[in-house]
N, C-alpha and C positions, 0 to 999 in steps of 0.2 A: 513561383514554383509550387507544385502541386506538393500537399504533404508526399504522397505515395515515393513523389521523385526523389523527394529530399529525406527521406529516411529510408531509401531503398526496398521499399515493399510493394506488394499489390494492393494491397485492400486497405484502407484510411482506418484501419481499426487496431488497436495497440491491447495486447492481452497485459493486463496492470501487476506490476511487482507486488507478490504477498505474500510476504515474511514469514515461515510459520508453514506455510499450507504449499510448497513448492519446492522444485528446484529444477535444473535445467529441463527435465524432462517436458514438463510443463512449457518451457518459452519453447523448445526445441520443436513439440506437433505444433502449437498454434502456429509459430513461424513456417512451417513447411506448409501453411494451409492459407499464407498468402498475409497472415498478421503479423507484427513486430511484436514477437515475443520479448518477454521480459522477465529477469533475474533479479529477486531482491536480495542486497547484498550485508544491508544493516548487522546481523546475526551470522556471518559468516569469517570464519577466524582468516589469516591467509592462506594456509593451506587448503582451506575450502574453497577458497574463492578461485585460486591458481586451480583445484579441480574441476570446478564449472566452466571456468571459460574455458578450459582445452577441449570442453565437453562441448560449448558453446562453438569453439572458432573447426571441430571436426566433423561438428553436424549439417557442413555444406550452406546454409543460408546463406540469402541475399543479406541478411541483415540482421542485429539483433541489439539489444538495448540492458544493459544494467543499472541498478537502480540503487543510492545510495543516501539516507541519511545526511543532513547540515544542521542537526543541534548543538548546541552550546553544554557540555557537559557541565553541571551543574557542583554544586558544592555540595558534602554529604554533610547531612545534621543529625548529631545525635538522639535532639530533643524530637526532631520529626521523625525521625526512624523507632524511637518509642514507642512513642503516641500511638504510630502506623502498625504495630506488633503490637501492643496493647488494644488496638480495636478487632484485630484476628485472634486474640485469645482463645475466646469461646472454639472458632472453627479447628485452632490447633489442638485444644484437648477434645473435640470430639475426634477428631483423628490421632490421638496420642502420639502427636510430636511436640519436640522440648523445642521451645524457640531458640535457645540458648545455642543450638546446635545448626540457626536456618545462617547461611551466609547471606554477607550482605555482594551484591555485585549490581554492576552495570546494566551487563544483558545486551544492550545496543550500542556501538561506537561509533560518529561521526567519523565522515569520509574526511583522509588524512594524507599523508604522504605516502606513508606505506603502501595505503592503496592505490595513490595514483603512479607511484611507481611500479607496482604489479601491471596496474591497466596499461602501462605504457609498455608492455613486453608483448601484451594482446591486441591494443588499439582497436579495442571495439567501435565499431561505429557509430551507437546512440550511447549516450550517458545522462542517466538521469536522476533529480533530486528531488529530496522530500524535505521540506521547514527550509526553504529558503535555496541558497547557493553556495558554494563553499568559498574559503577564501580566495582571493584574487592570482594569488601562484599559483593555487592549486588548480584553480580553473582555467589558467593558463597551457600548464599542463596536460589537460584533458582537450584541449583544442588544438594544443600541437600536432596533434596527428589528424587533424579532420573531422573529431569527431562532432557531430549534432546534438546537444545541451537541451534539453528539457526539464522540466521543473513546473512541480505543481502552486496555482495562485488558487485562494478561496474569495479574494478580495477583490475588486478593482483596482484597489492600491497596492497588492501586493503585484499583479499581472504587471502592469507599470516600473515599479521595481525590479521585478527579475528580467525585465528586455531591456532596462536601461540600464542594467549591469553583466548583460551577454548572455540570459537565456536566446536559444533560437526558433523556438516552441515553449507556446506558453499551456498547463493544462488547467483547464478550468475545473477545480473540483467543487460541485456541489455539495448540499450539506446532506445530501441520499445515499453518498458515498461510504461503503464498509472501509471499517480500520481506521487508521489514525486521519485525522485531520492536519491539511498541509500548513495551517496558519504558522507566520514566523514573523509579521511585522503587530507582534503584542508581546507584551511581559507575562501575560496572566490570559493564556488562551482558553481557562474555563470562565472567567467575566465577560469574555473576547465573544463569547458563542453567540452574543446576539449579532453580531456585524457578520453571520454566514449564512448565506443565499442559497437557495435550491437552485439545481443545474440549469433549467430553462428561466429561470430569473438573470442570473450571475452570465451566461453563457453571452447574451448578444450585448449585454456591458462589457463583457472585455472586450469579447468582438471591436468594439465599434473605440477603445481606449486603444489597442498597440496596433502596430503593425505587423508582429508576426503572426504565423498561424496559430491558431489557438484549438485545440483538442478537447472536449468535453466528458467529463466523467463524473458519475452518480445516477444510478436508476434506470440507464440505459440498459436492457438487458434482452432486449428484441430486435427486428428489423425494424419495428416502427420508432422506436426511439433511436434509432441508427440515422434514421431518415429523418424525424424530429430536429437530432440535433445539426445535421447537413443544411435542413431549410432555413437555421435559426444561425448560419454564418460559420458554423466550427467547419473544421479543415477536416478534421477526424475527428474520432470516439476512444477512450478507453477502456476498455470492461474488466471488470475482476470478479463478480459476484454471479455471476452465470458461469465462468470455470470451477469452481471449488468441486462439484464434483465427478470433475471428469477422471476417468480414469490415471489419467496422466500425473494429476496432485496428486500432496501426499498428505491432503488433509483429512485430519484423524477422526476414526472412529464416531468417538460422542460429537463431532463436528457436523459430522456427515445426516447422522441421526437426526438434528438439531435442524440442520436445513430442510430435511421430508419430513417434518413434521410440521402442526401449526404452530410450534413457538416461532419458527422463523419469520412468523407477519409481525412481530415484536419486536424491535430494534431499538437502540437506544444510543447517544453518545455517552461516554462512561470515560472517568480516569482513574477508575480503581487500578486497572492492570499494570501500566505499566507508567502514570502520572500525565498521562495528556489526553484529551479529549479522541476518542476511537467510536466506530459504532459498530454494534456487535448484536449478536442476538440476547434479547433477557434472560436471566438465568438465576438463582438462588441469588450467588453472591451478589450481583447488582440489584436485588429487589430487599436485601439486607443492609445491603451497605451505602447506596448511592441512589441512582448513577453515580452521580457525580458527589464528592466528599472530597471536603476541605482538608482531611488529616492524612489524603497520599502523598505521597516524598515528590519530588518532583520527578519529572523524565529523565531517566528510564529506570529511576532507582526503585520504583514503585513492586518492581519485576521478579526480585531476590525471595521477598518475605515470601510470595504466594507462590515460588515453586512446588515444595513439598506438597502446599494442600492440593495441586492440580495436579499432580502424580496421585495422592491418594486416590484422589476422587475417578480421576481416569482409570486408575486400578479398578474401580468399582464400577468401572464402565458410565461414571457419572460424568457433566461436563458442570457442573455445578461451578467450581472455582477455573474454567478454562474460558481464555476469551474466545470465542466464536463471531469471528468478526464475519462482517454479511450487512451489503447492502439495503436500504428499504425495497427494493425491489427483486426478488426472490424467482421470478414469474421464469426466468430461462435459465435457470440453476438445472439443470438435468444430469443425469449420470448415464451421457455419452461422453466419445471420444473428445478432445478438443479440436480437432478438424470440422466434425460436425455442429458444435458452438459455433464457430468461425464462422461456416458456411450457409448458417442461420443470421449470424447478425448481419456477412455480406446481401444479403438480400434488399436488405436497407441502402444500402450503397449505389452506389452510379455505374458500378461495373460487376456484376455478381459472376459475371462467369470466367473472371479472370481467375478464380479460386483455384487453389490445386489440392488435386487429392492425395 
């Protein structure tokens, strides 16, 4: 079966959930332009989420896809949560805040019950995950109604893994790809960084490892890499780094900036943010502190300490302490509509005039 059939879309191109810089709007035009829009749901309380999808199942699509978090919430440590506010000292007294006063929180919650009991009121058609799959009931649950299971692999060994525990679509993320990285079969996903393959490495190894379709994403952000990754055995493509600024996001201000300008040929993976390896554009606080540093808490606790400083700084119209996540490939990041994205990457594809305006 053709990806197109089996997730109910026109075009083999999947607009990728990004937490932060979205909300239905966004999955809403790419979907009407013939892509499988997508909802990231990580950061969404349930009242928010129960608003999206009514937002989601009124907006008439063939199809759409929500996206959800499978980490292991972590154990909080005092001695690590010091350490981690003792290296942002300096940055809190240039912005005269009292640490004493930064809450500590999560930020992100793994997909749970709650939630699949919400989805099952909505029974969205695609459901999809980030670090792995959720537990066995729960993903029970999400396929009682039909729905098509996807989940991103960086590995060979993790692609294997997610189709031999009911992924139905496997996504192959490269290591070109903005935001977090999907890795979930390691303890220690910043020692882990050497076992991550760039998209046209990684892509015709999974390929040629499961038998579901496999969807390719990282640096794709043209019709030639649309068509790149087609030649190279993927069913479809992913993209998230060519919508940030279309009209539609609601990715912010110093975001926006950051992308038309040349720091965004600078990318980097980094676990300052939020404790797991993400790629973002360079910025003050990662050319200070990291990338990568051994003293952030782990996921997602990372997320608490460094609210206030990225409200200051965004005050200041700086993005200094904000993560501006953005793939290595920047090239079709435009600030058009997302129809028009769309209708640029379909070009790459087998069928470009199936598109709708």
């Amino acid at each position: 079966m053709l990806l197109t059939d089996l997730l109910g879309i026109s075009l083999p191109i999947i607009q990728a959930p990004m937490a932060g810089v979205q909300s239905s709007a966004l999955a809403i035009a790419a979907g009407r332009a013939g892509a499988l829009g997508s909802l990231p749901c990580a950061t969404l309380t349930p009242a928010q989420l129960r608003g999206e999808l009514q937002s989601l199942g009124s907006a008439g699509l063939p199809s759409y896809n929500v996206n959800f978090f499978c980490h292991r919430p972590p154990e909080p440590s005092a001695r690590v949560e010091q350490a981690w506010r003792a290296s942002l000292a300096p940055a809190y007294a240039e912005f005269g805040i009292d640490p004493a006063e930064v809450p500590a929180g999560a930020g992100r919650v793994p997909f749970d019950a709650t939630a699949a009991e919400l989805l099952a009121e909505f029974r969205p058609p695609v459901v999809s995950f980030h670090f792995g799959l959720p537990d066995p009931d729960l993903l029970a649950t999400v396929k009682s109604w039909g729905a098509v299971v996807m989940s991103s692999a960086t590995t060979v060994d993790e692609a294997r893994w997610l189709e031999a525990h009911g992924a139905d679509v496997v996504i192959a993320q490269g290591l070109e790809a903005g935001g977090h990285r999907g890795m979930f079969l390691t303890d220690d996903p910043v020692q882990d960084l050497t076992t991550q393959l760039g998209t046209f490495a990684l892509l015709p190894q999974v390929v040629r490892a499961v038998r579901c379709p496999v969807v390719a994403a990282g640096g794709i952000a043209d019709a030639a890499g649309v068509a790149a990754a087609l030649a190279l055995g993927a069913a479809g493509v992913q993209v998230g780094t060519a919508y940030l600024l279309c009209p539609e996001a609601t990715t912010s201000a110093v975001h926006r900036a950051a992308l038309q300008s040349p720091a965004a040929a600078h990318t980097a993976l980094t676990n300052l943010f939020t404790g797991r390896p993400a790629r973002g554009i360079v910025n003050r606080f990662m050319r200070e502190h990291g990338p990568l540093s051994p003293l952030t808490p782990a996921f997602p606790l990372a997320t608490a300490a460094l609210a206030p400083l990225r409200a200051k700084a965004e005050g200041q119209a700086s993005g200094d302490y904000s993560p501006m996540w953005a793939g290595q490939n920047v090239s079709g990041c435009r600030a058009v509509p997302a129809a028009d994205v769309t209708r640029a990457l379909a070009a790459g594809s087998s069928a470009p005039d199936t598109v709708r305006g």
